[in-house]
Each structure stands twice: as C-alpha cells, then as structure tokens.
C-alpha positions as CSV (number, residue, x, y, z in Angstrom):
1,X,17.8,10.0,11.0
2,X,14.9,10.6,12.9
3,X,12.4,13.7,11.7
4,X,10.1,16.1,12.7
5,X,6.3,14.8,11.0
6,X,5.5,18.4,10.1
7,X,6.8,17.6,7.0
8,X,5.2,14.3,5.9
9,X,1.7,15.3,7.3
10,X,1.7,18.8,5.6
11,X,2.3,16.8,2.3
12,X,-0.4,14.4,3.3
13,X,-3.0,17.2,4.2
14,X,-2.2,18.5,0.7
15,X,-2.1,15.2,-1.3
16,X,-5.4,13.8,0.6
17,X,-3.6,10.5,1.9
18,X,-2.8,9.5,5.5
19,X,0.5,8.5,7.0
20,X,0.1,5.4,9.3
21,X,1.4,5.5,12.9
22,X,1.8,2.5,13.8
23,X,3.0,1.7,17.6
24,X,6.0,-0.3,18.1
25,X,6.3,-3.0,21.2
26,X,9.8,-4.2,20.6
27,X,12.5,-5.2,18.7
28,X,10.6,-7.1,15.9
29,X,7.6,-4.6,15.4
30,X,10.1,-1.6,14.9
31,X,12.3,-4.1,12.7
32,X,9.0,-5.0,11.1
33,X,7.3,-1.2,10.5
34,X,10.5,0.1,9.2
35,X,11.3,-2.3,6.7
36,X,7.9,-2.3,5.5
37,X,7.9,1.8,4.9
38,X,11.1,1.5,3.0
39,X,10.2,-1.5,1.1
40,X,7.2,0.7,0.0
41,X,8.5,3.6,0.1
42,X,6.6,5.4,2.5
43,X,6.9,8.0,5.4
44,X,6.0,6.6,8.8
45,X,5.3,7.5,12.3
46,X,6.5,4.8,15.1
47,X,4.3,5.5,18.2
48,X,5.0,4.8,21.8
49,X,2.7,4.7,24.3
50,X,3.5,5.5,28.2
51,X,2.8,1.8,28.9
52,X,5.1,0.4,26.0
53,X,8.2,3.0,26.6
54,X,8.3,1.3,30.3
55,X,7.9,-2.3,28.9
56,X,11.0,-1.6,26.7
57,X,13.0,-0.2,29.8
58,X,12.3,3.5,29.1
59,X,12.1,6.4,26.3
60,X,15.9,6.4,26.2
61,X,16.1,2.9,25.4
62,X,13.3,3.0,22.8
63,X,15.0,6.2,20.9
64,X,18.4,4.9,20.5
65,X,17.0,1.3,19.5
66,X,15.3,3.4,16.6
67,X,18.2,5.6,16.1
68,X,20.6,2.9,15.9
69,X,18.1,0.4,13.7
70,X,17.3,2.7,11.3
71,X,21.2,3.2,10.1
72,X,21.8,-0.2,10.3
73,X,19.3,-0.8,8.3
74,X,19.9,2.1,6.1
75,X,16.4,3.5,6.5
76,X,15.9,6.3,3.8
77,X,12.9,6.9,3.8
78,X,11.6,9.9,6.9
79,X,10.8,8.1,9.9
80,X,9.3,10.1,13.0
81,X,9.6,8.9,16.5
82,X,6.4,9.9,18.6
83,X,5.1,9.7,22.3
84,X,1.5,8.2,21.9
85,X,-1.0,9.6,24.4
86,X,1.0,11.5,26.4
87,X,0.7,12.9,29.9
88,X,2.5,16.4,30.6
89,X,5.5,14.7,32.2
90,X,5.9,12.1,29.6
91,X,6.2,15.0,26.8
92,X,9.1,16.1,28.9
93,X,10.9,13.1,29.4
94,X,10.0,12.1,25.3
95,X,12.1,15.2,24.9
96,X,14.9,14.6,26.5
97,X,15.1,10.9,25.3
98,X,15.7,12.7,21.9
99,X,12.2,11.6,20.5
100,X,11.9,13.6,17.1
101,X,7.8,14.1,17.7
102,X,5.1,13.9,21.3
103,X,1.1,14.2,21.9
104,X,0.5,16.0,24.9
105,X,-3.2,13.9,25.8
106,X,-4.9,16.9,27.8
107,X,-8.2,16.1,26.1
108,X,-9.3,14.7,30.2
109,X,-8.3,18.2,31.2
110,X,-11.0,21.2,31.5
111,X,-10.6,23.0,27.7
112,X,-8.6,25.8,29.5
113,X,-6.2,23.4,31.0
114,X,-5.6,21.9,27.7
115,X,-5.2,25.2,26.0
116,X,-2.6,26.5,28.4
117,X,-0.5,23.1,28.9
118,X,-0.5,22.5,25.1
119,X,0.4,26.2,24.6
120,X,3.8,25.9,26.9
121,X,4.5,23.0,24.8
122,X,4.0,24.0,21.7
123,X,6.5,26.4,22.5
124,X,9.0,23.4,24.0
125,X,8.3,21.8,20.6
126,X,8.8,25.0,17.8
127,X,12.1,25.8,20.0
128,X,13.6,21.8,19.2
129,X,12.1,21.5,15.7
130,X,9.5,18.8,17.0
131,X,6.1,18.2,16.1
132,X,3.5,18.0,18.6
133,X,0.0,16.4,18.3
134,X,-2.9,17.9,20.7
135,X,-6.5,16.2,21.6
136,X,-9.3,17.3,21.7
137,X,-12.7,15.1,22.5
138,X,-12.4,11.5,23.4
139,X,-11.0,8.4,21.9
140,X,-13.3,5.4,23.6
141,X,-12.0,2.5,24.9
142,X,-8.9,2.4,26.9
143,X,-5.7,3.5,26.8
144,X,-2.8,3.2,29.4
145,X,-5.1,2.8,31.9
146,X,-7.1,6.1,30.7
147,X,-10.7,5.0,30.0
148,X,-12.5,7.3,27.3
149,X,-16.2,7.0,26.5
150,X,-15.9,8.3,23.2
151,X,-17.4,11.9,23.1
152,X,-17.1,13.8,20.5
153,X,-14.9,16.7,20.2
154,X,-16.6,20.5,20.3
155,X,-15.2,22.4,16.7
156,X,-15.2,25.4,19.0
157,X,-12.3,23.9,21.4
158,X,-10.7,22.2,18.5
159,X,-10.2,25.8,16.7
160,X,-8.9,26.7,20.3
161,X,-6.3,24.2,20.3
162,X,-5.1,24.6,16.7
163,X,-4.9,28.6,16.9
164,X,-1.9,28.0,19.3
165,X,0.0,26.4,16.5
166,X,0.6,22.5,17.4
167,X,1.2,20.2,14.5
168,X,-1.8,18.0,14.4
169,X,-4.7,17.4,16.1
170,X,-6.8,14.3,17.3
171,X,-10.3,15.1,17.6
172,X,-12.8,12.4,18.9
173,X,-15.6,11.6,16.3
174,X,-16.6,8.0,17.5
175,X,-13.5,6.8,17.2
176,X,-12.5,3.5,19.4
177,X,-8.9,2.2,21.0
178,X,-9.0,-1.5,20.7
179,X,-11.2,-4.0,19.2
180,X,-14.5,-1.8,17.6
181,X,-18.3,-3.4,19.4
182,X,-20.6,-4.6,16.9
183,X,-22.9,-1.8,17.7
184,X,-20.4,0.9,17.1
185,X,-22.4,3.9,15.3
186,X,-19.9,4.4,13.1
187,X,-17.8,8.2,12.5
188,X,-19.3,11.0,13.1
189,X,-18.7,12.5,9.8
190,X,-20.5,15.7,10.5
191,X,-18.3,16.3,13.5
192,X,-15.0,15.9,11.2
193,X,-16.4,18.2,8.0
194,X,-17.0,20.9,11.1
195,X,-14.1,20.5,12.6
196,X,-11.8,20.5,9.5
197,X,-13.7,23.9,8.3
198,X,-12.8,25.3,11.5
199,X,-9.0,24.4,12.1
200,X,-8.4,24.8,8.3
201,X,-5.2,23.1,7.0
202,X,-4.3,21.9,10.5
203,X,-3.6,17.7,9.7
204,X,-6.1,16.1,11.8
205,X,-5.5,12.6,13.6
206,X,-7.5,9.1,13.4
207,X,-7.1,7.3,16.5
208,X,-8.6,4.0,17.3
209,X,-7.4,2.6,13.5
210,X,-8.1,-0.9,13.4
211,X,-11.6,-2.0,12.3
212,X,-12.7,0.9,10.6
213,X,-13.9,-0.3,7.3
214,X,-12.4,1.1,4.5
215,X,-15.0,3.4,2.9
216,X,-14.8,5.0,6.3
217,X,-11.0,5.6,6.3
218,X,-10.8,6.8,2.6
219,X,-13.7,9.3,3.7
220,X,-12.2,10.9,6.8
221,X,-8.6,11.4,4.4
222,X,-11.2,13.1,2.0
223,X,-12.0,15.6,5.2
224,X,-8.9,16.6,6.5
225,X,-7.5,13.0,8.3
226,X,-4.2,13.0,7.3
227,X,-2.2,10.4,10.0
228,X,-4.0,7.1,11.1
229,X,-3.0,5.2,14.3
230,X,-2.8,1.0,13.8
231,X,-2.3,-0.5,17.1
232,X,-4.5,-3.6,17.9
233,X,-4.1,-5.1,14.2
234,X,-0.9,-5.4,14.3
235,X,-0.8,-7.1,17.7
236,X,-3.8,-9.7,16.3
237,X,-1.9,-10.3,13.5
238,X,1.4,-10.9,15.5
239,X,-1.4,-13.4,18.4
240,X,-2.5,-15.5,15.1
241,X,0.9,-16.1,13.2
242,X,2.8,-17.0,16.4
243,X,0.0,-18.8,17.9
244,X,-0.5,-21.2,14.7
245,X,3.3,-21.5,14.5
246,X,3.3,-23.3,17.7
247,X,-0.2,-25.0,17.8
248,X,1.5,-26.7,14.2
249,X,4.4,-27.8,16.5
250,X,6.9,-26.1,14.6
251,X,8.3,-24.9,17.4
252,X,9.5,-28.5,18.8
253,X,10.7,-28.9,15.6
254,X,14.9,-28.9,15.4
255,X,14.9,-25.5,16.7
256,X,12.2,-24.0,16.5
257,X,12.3,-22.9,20.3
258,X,15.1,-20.3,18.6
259,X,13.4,-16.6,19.3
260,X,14.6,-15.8,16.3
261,X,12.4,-18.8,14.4
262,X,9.5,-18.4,17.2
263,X,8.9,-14.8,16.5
264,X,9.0,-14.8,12.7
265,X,5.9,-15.5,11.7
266,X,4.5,-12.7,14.0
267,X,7.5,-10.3,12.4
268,X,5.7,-11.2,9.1
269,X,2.0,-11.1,9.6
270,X,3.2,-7.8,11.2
271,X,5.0,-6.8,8.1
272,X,1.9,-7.9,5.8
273,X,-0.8,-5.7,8.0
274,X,1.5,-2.8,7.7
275,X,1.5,-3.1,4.1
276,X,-2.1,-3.6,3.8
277,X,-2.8,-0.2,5.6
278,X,0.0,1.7,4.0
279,X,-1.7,0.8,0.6
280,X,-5.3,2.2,1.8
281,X,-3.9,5.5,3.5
282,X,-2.3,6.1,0.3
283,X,1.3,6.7,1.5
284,X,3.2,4.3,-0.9
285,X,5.6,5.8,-3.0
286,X,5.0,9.7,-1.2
287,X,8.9,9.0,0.0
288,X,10.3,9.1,-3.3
C-alpha cells in the first residue's frame, strides 16, 4: 500500500535522519529500491521524474507497477510514490494516476506565481491525503530539460511557501543534479541554518544527492534536511556492473544474453548503493 510521506518525514524531522528518494527507471530499479528498504527496514520515497514516467509509458503505468510489486512482494514497510520535479500539469495527471505523493517545481516561476500555484495545490493534496513537496531557489544542473544555475533560495520566500502548509520543501543551497564539478563550493550552510529557523519544523529537501560527501549530508540532517534525493548513483552504479558484466563476456556465455542474467548485476550494484545511502541518512530500522 502506497502512503502519504507526511508521516515518515515528520518522524525524520523529529529523529534528525533523512529518508532517501531514490528515482525509479524501470522494472529492476523499483524491484531493486524496494527490496532494499524492506530488507533494512526502512521507509522510502520512489521518485519519478516527468521524463522517466513517459519512458515507462506513462504515470498510470508506473503506479500500478508499484502498486502491484509492492504486494507481490509483500512490502511492509511504508513506501511513497512521488512526482519528481513536477510542472503544474504533471501534479494533476500524478493525481489522477493514483500517485500517493507530487512536487509542484514552480521555483522558475516569479515567487507570487509559486505561492499561488502551490497554494491551489496544497489544497488538491490536503483534500486526497497526499503530500506535496514545493521549491524554492534552484537546484543546478539539469533536469528534464530545465537547466538551473544553482541560486540559492531567499529564507523570506521559503517562509512564504511553507506558511501555506505543503509537506516539505526543497530549497536550493548549492545543491547540483547530476555529476558535482570539481570546483563545486560546497553547501551553503548558512543559507540552510536561515532557512530552517524560518520555516520551523517544515522537513526540508536535499536535491542533487549524489556526490555530496558525507560530513556534508550528516550536517544538512543536523539542520532540518530530512529527505535526500539519489538519482545519478544509482544509474553509475547500474553503467559499471552491467558494463563489466559484458566487457567479461559473460554475456556470450550459455545465456547470458537472458535480460534477466544481463540486468542482474546492475539490479545488484543498484541494491548495494541503496543500502549504502540508507545507512548514512540514518533511516534503517525507523520502519519497525
């Protein structure tokens, strides 16, 4: 059963640990994610970008593959499904697919054009039981096609966005989609610490996940971070398992050419990363 992740990030906030979202591209990474949390326990947020709900032939298609694999799998432990970067139109058609969570992305918007498009939804979501992530700043790199340069958020316009009662909130603070430069600056730590004092015990949201060293992440939990979005790791671990799997040969190998033998090795590394990031957000054993 799909949930709402009010719940799991309100525990977070209070408990100082992060639950992961970790996007899902198909069949083996949602196979991969979920067995992962309930191996260890944890909650966990599948993300779905625009982009990756089209790849998998819509958001209808992606929520009753989750539906249906988490009870065949007999997945206890509270899984939320939830629209990653979302336009306006996407929330709505996240809703109707019977997605349990959505971001409404108006963070390219003017701040008053993000206040009253994430207002109507908030109301959209409190009326269905969802949860509904806002943003505020901008998350660098690129995104569905959206290209951010990274700006910080304003604490002012965070507090906006918060006081109309969404879920959680994504604030830029340096923060990178996608492989991080090796002249990134870093967090802007003083951004976060204003912006948490100012939304209060509103969860906030870490986009841009992978390749943010771990001091970093355990710091922005200690200020308020309470989900963490993995993308791009997962994907490079999935590129280096399947790619030595055939470079070996195996894959000429009896039948190795099977899908099912091809894509394993990804499937694992996938499953391994998971774990890894699981175990420095903190959210093993929060389930039980």
């Amino acid at each position: 059963m799909l949930v709402s992740a009010k719940d799991m990030l309100t525990k977070a906030k209070a408990g100082k640990y992060a639950v992961g979202q970790f996007n899902i591209n198909n069949l083996e990474w949602t196979k991969a994610i979920l067995l992962t949390a309930q191996e260890l326990k944890s909650p966990v947020i599948l993300g779905v970008s625009e982009g990756a709900g089209k790849y998998m032939c819509g958001f209808k298609t992606v929520a009753a593959m989750v539906k249906a694999m988490t009870e065949e799998l007999n997945i206890t432990v509270p899984v939320a499904l939830h629209l990653d970067h979302g336009s306006y139109e996407g929330c709505y058609k996240c809703v109707k697919a019977g997605f349990s969570s959505i971001m409404f992305d108006g963070s390219h918007y003017p701040i008053n054009e993000n206040v009253e498009k994430t207002r109507e939804l908030v109301h959209v979501a409190e009326n269905l039981g969802l949860s509904l992530e806002a943003e505020v700043g901008s998350i660098g790199g690129e995104e569905d096609g959206v290209i951010g340069m990274g700006e910080c958020a304003d604490p002012d316009e965070c507090k906006m966005i918060a006081d109309l009662g969404v879920t959680m909130l994504a604030a830029g603070i340096g923060n990178i989609h996608g492989k991080y430069p090796e002249n990134w600056a870093g967090l802007s730590f003083d951004t976060l610490a204003e912006i948490s004092k100012k939304v209060g015990d509103m969860p906030l949201v870490l986009h841009g996940g992978t390749g943010i060293p771990e001091d970093m992440i355990k710091k922005a939990i200690s200020l308020g971070v309470s989900k963490i979005n993995v993308n791009t790791e997962c994907q490079l671990s999935f590129q280096a398992a399947t790619r030595a799997y055939i470079e070996s040969g195996k894959d000429l190998q009896g039948k190795g050419f099977d899908p099912r033998k091809l894509l394993a090795p990804g499937t694992e590394a996938i499953k391994a990363t998971v774990k890894e990031k699981m175990e420095l957000f903190g959210s093993v054993g929060k389930a039980q």
